[in-house]
C-alpha positions as CSV (number, residue, x, y, z in Angstrom):
1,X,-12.7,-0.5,-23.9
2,X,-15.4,1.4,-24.8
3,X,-19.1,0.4,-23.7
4,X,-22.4,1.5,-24.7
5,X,-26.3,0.8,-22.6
6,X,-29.3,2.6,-23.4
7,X,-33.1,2.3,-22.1
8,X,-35.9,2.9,-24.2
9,X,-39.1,3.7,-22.0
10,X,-38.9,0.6,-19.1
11,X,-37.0,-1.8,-21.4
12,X,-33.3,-2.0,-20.7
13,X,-30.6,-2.7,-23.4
14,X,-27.2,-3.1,-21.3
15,X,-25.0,-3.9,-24.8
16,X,-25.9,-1.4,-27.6
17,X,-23.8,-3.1,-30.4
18,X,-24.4,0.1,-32.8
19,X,-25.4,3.2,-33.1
20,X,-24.3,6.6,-34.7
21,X,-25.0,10.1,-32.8
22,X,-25.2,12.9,-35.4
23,X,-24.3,16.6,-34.9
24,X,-24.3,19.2,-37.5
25,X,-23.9,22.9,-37.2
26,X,-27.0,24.7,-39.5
27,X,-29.4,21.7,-38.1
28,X,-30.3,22.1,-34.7
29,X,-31.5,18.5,-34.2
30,X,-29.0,16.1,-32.7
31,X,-30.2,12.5,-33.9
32,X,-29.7,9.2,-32.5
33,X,-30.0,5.9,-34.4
34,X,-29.2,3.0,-32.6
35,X,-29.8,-0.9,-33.2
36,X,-31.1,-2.6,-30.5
37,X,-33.1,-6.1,-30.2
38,X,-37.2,-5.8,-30.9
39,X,-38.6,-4.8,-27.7
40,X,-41.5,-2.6,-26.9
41,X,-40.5,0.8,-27.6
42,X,-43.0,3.1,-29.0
43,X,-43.1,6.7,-30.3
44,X,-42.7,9.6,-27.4
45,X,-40.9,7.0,-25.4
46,X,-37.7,8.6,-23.2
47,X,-34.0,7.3,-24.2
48,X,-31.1,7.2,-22.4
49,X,-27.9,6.3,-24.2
50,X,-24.5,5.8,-21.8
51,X,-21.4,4.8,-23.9
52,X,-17.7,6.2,-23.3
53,X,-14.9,4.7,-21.4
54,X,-14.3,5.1,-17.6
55,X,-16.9,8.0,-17.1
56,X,-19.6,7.7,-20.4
57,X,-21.3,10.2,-21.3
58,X,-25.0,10.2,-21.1
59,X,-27.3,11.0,-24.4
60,X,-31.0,11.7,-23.4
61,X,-33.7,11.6,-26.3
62,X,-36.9,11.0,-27.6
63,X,-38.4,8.2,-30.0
64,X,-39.3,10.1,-33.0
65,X,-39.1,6.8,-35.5
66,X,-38.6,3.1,-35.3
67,X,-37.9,1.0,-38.2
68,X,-38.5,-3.4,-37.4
69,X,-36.7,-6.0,-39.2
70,X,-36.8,-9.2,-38.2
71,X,-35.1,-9.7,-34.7
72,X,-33.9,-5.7,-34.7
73,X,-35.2,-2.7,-34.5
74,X,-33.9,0.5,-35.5
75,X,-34.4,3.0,-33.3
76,X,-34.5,7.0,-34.2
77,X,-34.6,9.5,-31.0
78,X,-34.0,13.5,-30.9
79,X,-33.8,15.9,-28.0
80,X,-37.0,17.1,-26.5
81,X,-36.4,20.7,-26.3
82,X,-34.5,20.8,-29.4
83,X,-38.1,19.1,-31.2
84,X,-39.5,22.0,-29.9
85,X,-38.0,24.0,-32.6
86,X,-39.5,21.8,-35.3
87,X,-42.9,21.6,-32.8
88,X,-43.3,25.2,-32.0
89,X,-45.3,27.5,-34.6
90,X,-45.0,31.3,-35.7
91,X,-47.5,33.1,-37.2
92,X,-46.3,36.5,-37.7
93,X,-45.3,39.8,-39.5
94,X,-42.4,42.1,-39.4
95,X,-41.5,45.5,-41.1
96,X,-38.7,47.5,-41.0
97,X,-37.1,45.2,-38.1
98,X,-33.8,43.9,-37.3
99,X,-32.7,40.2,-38.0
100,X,-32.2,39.5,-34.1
101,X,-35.3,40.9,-33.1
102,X,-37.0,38.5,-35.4
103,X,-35.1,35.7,-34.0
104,X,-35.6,36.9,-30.8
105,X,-39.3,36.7,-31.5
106,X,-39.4,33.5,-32.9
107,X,-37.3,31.9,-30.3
108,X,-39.7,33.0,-27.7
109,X,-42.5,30.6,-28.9
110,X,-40.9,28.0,-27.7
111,X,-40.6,28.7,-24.4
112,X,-37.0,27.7,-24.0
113,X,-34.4,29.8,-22.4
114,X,-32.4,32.3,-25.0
115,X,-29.0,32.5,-23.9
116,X,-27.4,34.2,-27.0
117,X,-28.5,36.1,-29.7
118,X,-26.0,37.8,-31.9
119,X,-26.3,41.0,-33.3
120,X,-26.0,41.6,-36.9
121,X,-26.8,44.9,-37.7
122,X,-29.0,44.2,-40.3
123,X,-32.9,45.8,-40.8
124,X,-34.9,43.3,-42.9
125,X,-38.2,45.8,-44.7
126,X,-40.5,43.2,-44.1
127,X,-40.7,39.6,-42.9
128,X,-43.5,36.9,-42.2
129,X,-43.4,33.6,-41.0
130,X,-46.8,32.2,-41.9
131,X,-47.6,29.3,-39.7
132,X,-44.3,27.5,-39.9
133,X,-41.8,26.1,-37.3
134,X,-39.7,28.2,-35.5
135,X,-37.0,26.2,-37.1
136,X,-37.9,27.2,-40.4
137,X,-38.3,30.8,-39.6
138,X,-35.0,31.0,-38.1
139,X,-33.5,29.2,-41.8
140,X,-35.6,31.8,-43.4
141,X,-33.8,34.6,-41.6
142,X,-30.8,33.2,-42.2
143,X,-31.3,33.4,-45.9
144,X,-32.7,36.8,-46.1
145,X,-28.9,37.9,-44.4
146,X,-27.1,35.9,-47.0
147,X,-28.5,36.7,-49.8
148,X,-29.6,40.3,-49.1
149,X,-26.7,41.4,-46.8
150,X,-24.1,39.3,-47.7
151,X,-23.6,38.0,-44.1
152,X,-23.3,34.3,-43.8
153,X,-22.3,31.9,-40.9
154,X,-25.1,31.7,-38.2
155,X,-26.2,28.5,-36.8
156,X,-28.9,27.7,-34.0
157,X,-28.5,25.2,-31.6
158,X,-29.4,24.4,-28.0
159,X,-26.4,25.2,-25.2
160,X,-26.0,24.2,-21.4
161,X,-27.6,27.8,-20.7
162,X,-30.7,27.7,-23.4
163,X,-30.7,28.7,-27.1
164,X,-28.1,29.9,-29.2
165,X,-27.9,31.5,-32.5
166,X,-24.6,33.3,-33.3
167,X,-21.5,33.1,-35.6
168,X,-19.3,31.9,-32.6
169,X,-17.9,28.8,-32.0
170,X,-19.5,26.5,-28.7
171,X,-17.9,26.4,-25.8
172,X,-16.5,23.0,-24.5
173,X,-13.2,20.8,-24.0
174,X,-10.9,21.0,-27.1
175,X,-10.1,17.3,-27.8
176,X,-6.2,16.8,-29.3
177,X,-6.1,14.6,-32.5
178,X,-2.5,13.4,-33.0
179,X,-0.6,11.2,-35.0
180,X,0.6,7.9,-33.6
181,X,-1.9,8.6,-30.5
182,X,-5.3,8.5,-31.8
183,X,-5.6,9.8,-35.0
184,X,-6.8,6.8,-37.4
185,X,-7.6,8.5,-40.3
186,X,-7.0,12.4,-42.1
187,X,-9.0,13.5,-45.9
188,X,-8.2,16.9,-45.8
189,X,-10.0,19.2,-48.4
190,X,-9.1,22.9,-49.5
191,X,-12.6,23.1,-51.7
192,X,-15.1,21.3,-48.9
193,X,-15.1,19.6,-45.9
194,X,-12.1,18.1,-44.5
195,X,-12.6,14.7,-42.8
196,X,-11.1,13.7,-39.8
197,X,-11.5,10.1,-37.8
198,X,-10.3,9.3,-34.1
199,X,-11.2,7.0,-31.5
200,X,-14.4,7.8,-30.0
201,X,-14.6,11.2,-28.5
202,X,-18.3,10.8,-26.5
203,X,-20.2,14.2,-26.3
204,X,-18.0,15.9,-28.7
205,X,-20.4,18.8,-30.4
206,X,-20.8,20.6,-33.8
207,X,-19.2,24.3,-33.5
208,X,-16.6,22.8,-30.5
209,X,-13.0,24.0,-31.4
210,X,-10.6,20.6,-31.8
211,X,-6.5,20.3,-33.1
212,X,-5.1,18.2,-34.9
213,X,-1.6,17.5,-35.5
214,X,-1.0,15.3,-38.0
215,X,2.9,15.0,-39.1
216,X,2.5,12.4,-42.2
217,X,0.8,15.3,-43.7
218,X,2.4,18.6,-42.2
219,X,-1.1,19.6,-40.9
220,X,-1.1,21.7,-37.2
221,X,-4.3,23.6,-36.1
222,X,-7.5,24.5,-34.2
223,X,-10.5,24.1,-36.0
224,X,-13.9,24.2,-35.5
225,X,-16.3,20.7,-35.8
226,X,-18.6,21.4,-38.7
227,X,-20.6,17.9,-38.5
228,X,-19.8,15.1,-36.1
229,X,-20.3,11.8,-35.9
230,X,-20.1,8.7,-33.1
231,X,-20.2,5.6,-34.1
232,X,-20.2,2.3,-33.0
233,X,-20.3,-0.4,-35.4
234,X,-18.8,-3.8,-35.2
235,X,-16.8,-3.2,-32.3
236,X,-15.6,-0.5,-33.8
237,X,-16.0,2.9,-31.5
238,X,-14.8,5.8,-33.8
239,X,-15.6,9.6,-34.2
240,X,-15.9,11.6,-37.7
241,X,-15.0,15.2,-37.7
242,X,-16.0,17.2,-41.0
243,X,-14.4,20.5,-40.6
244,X,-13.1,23.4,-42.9
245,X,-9.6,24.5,-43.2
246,X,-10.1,28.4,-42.7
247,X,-12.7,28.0,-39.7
């Protein structure tokens, strides 16, 4: 049985009845939005989600937004040091540089550890990030490569070791999804994302490699998490996997 406690600042909540933990490669923000009875909780406050099964794992977090109704609150909470990217601002010009020294530069203002910057080979003429988030410079980068260099696939997001931005997949456990064990539900798509549901896999990531083998449908295969979702909702602990067939 799955179970699920989270403080918010000094209040205590030690039955989190739902919540959903959102992880999506491309967006470098890992949300959490959890319903919780009205209590004090303000902006800025610190929250700690535990949910999982014999060892849970731990989600820390920031209140970014709270929504009241009535009796509940919903609660809204990001990373610290991945708000830094949205947080942090650049305020400068390139010419005739490459698109990792850019992102090298603009991952700097934040003052987080760079563990990984791929190299792409790529000179952009001139670039300028006027007084913008590092976030957006890094998105604007991105679509300078795409559509003037044809190269496509990089994502930013925020490792064990520091920041990331690459084309390769993140590291971590690769979860088995199998029929008749714990595979509850399978939509697979060869135009978009394929959709995949399971019992709750708790800190399961965007870009971690998973299998599946499904035998209703003939499907066998390592694939890489696109977007991922926990959710708890009515007693219900599940995890949703969007994925594509040729990554």
């Amino acid at each position: 049985m799955i179970t699920a406690s989270m403080t918010i600042g000094s209040a205590s909540y030690p039955v989190v009845g739902e919540f959903v933990i959102s992880s999506i490669r491309g967006v470098p923000l890992t949300l959490l939005n959890a319903k919780v009875p009205l209590g004090p909780a303000k902006k800025g406050d610190t929250v700690v989600l535990s949910y999982g099964y014999a060892s849970p794992a731990q989600w820390r977090g920031e209140v970014v937004e709270i929504a009241k109704g009535g009796d509940i609150m919903t609660v809204s909470a990001s990373m610290p040091d991945e708000l830094k990217l949205c947080r942090s601002i650049i305020c400068e010009s390139f010419i005739d540089e490459t698109a990792e020294a850019i992102i090298k530069a603009a991952l700097s203002v934040t003052g987080l550890p760079v563990a990984k910057i791929d190299s792409t080979g790529a000179q952009i003429a001139r670039y300028t990030a006027d007084s913008i988030s590092v976030r957006a410079a890094v998105f604007q980068v991105q679509e300078t490569l795409s559509l003037g260099h044809g190269l496509s696939g990089y994502a930013l997001w925020l490792g064990e070791d520091g920041l990331v931005w690459s084309t390769d997949d993140r590291p971590g456990n690769t979860p088995e999804i199998v029929s008749g064990q714990n595979l509850v539900d399978h939509a697979p798509s060869y135009n978009d994302l394929s959709h995949v549901t399971t019992f709750m896999l708790p800190g399961f990531l965007h870009s971690q490699r998973f299998t599946i083998k499904d035998t209703r449908r003939s499907i066998s295969g390592t694939f890489r998490a696109s977007r991922v979702f926990h959710e708890l909702k009515e007693l219900s602990a599940r995890t949703h996997i969007f994925y594509r067939s040729g990554e």
